[in-house]
C-alpha positions as CSV (number, residue, x, y, z in Angstrom):
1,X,6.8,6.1,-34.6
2,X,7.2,7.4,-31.3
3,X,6.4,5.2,-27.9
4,X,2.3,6.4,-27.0
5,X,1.4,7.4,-23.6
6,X,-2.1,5.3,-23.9
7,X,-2.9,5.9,-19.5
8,X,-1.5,7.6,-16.7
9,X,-3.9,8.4,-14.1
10,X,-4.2,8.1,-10.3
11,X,-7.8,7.0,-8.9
12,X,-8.6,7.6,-5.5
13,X,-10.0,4.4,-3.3
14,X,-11.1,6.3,-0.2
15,X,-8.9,9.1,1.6
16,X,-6.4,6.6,2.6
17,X,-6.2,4.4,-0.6
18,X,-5.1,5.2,-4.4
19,X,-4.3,3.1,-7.8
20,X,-2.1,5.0,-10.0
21,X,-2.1,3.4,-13.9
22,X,0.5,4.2,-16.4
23,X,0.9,2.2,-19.6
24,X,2.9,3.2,-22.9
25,X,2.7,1.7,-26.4
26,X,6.0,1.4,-27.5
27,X,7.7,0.8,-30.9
28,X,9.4,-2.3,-29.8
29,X,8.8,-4.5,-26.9
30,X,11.1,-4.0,-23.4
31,X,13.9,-6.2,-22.9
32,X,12.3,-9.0,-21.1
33,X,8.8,-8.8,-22.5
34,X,7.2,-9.7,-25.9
35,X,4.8,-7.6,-26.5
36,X,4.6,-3.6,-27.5
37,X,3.7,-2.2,-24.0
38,X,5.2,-0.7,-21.1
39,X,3.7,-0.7,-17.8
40,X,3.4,0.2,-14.0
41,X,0.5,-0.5,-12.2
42,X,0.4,0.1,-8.2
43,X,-2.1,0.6,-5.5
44,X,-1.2,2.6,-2.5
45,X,-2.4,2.7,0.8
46,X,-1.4,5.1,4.0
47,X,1.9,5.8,1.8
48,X,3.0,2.3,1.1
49,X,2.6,0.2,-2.2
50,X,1.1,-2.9,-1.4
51,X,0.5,-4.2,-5.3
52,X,2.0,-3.6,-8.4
53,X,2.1,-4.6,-11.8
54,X,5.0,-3.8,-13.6
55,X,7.4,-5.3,-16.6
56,X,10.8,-3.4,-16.1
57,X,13.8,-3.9,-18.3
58,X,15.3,-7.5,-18.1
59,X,12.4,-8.1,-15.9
60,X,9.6,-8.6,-17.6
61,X,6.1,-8.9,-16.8
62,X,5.7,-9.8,-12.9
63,X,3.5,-8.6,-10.1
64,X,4.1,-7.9,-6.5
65,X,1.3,-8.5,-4.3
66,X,2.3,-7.9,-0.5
67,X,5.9,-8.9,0.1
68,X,5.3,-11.7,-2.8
69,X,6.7,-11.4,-6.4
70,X,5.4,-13.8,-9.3
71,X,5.3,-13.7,-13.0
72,X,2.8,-12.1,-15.2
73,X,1.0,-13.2,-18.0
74,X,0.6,-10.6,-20.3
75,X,-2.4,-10.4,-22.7
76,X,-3.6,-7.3,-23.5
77,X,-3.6,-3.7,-22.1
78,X,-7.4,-4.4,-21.1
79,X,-6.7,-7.8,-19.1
80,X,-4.2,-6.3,-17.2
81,X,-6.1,-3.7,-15.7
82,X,-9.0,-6.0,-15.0
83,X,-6.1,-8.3,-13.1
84,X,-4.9,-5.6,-11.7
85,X,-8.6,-4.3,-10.5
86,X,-9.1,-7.7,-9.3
87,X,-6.2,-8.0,-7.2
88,X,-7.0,-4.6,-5.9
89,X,-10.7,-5.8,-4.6
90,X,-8.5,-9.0,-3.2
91,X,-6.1,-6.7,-0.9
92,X,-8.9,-4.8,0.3
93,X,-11.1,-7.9,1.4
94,X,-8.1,-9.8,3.1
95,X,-7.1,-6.1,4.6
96,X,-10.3,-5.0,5.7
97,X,-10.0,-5.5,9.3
98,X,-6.3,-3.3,9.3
């Protein structure tokens, strides 16, 4: 069985703001992770990433929110976007006056 692109899309916030969602099923889990999937999660705005979800090799699952990196707790495909949603509605409200 071959990996399975399962979402890659890129969802405009305003004119200035986008999340872009990729996530793979794979056959056998990253190096790092223990689960099937394979991920980047990130939220742009005016050019610069200011969130992302990610689990690269020998890295495993982590976030970076801001400057700040922390470990992931992966679930399923489905809580990970709603964290990742959630986090998103987070940066704008402590961003909105910038």
């Amino acid at each position: 069985m071959k990996a399975v692109e399962l979402i890659s899309t890129r969802i405009p916030y305003s004119e200035l703001a986008f999340a872009e969602l990729v996530l793979w099923r794979l056959t056998k889990p990253v190096e790092g992770s223990l689960h099937r999937f394979k991920y980047r999660l990130a939220y742009v705005v005016r050019g610069e990433c200011v969130l992302r979800y990610d689990n690269e090799v020998g890295k495993g699952d982590h976030r970076h929110f801001g400057e700040r990196e922390s470990s992931y707790a992966f679930t399923t495909p489905e809580q990970l976007i709603a964290d990742f949603q959630k986090d998103i509605a987070r940066w704008n409200h402590e961003n909105r006056n910038s």
